[in-house]
N, C-alpha and C positions, 0 to 999 in steps of 0.2 A: 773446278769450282774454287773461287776464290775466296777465302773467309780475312775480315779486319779480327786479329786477336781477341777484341771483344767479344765476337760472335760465335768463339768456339767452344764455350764450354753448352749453350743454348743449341748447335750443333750437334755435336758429341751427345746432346740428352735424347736427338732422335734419333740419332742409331750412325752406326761407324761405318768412315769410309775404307777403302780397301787401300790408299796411301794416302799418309800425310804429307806436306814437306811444307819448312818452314826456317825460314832464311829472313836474316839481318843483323844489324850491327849492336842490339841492346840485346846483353846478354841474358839479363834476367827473365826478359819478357820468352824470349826463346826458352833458358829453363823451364819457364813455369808452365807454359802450353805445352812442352812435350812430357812432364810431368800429368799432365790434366789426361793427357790422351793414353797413355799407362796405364793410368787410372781407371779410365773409362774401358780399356781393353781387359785390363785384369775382370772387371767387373764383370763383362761377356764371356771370361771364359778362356781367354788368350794368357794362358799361364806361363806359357816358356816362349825365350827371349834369347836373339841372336845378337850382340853386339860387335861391329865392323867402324874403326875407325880407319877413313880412308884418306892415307897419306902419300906422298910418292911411291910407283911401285907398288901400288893395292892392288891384286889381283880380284878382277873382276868377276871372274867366272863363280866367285864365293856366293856371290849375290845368289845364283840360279842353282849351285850345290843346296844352299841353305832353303830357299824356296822348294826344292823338291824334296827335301831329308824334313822328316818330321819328328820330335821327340817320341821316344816310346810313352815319355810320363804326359804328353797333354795331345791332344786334337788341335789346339790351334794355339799360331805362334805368331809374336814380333816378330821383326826384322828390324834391324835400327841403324842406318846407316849417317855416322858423322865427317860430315866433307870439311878437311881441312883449307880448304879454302872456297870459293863461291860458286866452282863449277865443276863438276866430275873430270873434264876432258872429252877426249875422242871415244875412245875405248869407254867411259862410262856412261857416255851419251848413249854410245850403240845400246848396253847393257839396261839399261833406264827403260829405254823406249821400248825393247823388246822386251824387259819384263811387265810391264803395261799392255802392252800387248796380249798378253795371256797371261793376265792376271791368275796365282796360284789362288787355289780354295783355301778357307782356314787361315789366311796368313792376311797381316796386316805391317806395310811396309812404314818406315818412321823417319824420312830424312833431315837430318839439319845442315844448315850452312850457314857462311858469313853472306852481308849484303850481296845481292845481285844487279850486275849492271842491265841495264836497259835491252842492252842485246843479249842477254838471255832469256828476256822475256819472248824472245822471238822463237827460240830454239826449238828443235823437235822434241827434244828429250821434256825441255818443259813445258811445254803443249800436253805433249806426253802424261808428265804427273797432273797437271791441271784437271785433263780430261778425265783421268782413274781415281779421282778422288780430291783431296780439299790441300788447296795449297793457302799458306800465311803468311804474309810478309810482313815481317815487324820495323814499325819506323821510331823514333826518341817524340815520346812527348811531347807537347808543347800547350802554353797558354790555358786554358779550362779542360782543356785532357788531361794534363799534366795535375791541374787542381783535383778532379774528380780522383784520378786514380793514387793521388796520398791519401786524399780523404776514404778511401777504402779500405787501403792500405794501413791505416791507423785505425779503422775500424775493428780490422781483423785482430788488432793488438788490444781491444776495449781501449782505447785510444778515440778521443776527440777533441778538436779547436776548432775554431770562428773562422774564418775568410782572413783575418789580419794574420793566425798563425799559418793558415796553409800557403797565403803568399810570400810568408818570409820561408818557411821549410821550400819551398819554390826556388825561392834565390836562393839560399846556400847551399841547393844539393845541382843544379844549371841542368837539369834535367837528364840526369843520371840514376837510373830507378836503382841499378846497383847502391850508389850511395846512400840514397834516398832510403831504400831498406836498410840497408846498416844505420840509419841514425835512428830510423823509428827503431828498432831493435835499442837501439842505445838510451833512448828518452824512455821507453819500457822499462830498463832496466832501474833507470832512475828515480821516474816517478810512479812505476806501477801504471795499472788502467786507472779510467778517469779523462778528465775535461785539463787539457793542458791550455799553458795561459802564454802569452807573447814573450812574457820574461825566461819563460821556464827555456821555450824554446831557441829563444835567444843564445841563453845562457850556455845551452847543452849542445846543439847544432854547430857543425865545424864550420868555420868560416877562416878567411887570410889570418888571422889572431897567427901568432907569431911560435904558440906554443898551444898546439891541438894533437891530438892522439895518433892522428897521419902522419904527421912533421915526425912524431917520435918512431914511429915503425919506420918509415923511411930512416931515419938515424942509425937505428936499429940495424937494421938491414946492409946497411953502408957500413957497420964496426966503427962511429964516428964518436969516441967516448964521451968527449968534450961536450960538444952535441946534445947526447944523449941524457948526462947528468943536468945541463944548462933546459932544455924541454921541459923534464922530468919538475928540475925545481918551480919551472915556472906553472907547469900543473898543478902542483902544490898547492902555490900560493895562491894560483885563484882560481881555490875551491872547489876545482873539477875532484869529482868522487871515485876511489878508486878502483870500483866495478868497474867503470867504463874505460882506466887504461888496463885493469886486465884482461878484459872483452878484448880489448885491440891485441892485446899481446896471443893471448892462447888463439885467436882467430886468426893469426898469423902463423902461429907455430903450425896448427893443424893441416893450415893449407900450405905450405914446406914438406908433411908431411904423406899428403894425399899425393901432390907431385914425385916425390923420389918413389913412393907405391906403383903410381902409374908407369914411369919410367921403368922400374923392375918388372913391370909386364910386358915392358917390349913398347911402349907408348914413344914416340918422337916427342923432342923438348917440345917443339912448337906445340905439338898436339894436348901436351901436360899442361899447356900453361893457356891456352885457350880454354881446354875445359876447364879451368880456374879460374878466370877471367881477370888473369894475368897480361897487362895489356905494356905495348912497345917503351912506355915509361918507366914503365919498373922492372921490366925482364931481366935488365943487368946487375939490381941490386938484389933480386930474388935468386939469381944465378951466383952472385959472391953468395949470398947467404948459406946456399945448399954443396955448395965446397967446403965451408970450410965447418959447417955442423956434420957431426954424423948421426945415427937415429940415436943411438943415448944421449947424446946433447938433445935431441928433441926432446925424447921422452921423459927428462930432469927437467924441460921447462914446463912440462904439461905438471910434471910432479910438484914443482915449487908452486905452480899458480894455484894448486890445488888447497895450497898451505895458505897463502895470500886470500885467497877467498875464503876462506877458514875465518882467517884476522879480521876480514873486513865487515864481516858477518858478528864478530863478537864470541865467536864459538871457540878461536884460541889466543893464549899470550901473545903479545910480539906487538911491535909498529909492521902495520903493512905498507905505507910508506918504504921503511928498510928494504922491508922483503921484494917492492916492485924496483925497486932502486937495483936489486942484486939479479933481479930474475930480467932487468935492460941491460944487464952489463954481461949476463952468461951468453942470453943471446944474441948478444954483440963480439962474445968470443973473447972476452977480455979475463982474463983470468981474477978467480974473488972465491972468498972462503964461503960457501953459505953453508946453512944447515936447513935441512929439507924438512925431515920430519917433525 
């Protein structure tokens, strides 16, 4: 059964299928559907969860150990299988099909992937998941899809505008729901809930502007001091508020910091930075970055933002200014006195 992303949570409310699978190139849409479906399984009862990312070298027979082993602590379990790229193979074609096959009781299987090409539509394996349960394929927005779904998306934030703001937050984010949720997150921060107005969104929404909050993590990232200070000034000046470069900054550090975690479990880079959605643009300035930090540099920039927000809120002394001045330049890896506490 084939379900359009929109039709699964209406899905899911009449009752679960025994496999998901859900594949394509928008990452958030893929989080948030297999998020939904968690959800929905928790709620039935499927309390314990097998997580398999599957990378070169994934042994397969996991799949059907795990299908047959049950926790002592629940009756029924996930299985959640994430394919580092768009198609299992030989060996997990086989593996696919024949667990479809004989479908296990109790068990609800969860696949992701990247886009699928045409000829997998054909395959047996995915015929296979098709036929065992509801597959989803996620495509990028576009034109009055794209409008509906900020206008929801801003809903959820007590967030709303007219048609003139949801077509400019349209053009600035080019139908990137990843972005697109970070900016509504960013105009929340700034303006609170409420009725946003053309200017507001103008004003806060990242666009080519020369000096935007991207431009500086990318600086950032790159150890580009010059850069860095030159961005930063022109931030400043026009009047962007400093919630939203520390938003950018600790949402950076954190995710630096969720990749070296993953990594220490035994995660492949590729597979760390996917689940990140960490994508071929940035991989090599996110790669100098996590060289040359170690986790206490991480952890002093969680600390210093924590002081920055402090300032910026009014709750302590200091120019916050200064302090995001000093907390671009730490982690830029340039060496600078600050005082944290």
């Amino acid at each position: 059964m084939q379900l359009k992303p929109g039709q699964l949570n209406t899905a899911l409310q009449k009752g679960l299928a025994a496999v998901y699978f859900i594949s394509g190139d928008e990452p958030l849409q893929i989080g948030e559907a297999a998020d939904a479906i968690r959800v929905a399984a928790r709620q039935a009862g499927f309390t314990s969860r097998e997580l398999f990312t599957v990378d070169t070298g994934f042994a397969w027979n996991q799949l059907s150990l795990a299908a047959d082993s049950m926790s002592i602590f629940a009756d029924k379990q996930i299985i959640e299988l994430r394919l580092s790229s768009s198609t299992p193979g030989m060996e997990g074609a086989k593996a696919l099909t024949a667990y479809c096959a004989h479908l296990p009781e109790s068990t609800l299987l969860l696949m992701t992937s990247g886009k699928l090409g045409k000829e997998s539509l054909k395959t047996k394996w995915f015929q296979a998941l098709d036929n065992a349960g509801a597959v989803i394929q996620v495509w990028p927005l576009e034109g009055q899809d794209l409008l509906r779904w900020l206008q929801q998306r801003l809903s959820q934030r007590g967030l709303q505008t007219g048609q003139p703001g949801l077509r400019l937050l349209a053009s600035r984010v080019e139908g990137n729901l990843l972005a697109a949720a970070q900016e509504i997150e960013k105009l929340y921060v700034l303006y609170g809930d409420g009725t946003l107005t053309v200017q507001q969104i103008e004003t806060a929404v990242a666009d080519s502007s020369r000096y935007d909050v991207f431009k500086l993590m990318d600086s950032i990232l790159a150890g580009k001091t010059n850069r860095i200070l030159k961005i930063l000034s022109g931030l400043h000046a026009e009047g962007i508020a400093p919630p939203v470069v520390l938003w950018a900054i600790m949402r950076e550090a954190r995710t630096l910091i969720k990749i070296r975690w993953a990594m220490t479990q035994g995660h492949s880079q590729d597979t760390a930075y996917r689940n990140n959605q960490i994508w071929d643009k940035r991989r090599q300035l996110v790669g100098e970055a996590l060289q040359r930090l170690s986790d206490k540099d991480l952890n002093q920039l969680l600390v210093l933002s924590a002081k920055a927000d402090r300032q910026s809120k009014g709750q302590q002394a200091g120019d916050v200014w200064e302090t995001l001045r000093t907390l671009c330049l730490m982690f830029a890896s340039v060496p600078v006195m600050a005082t944290i506490g």
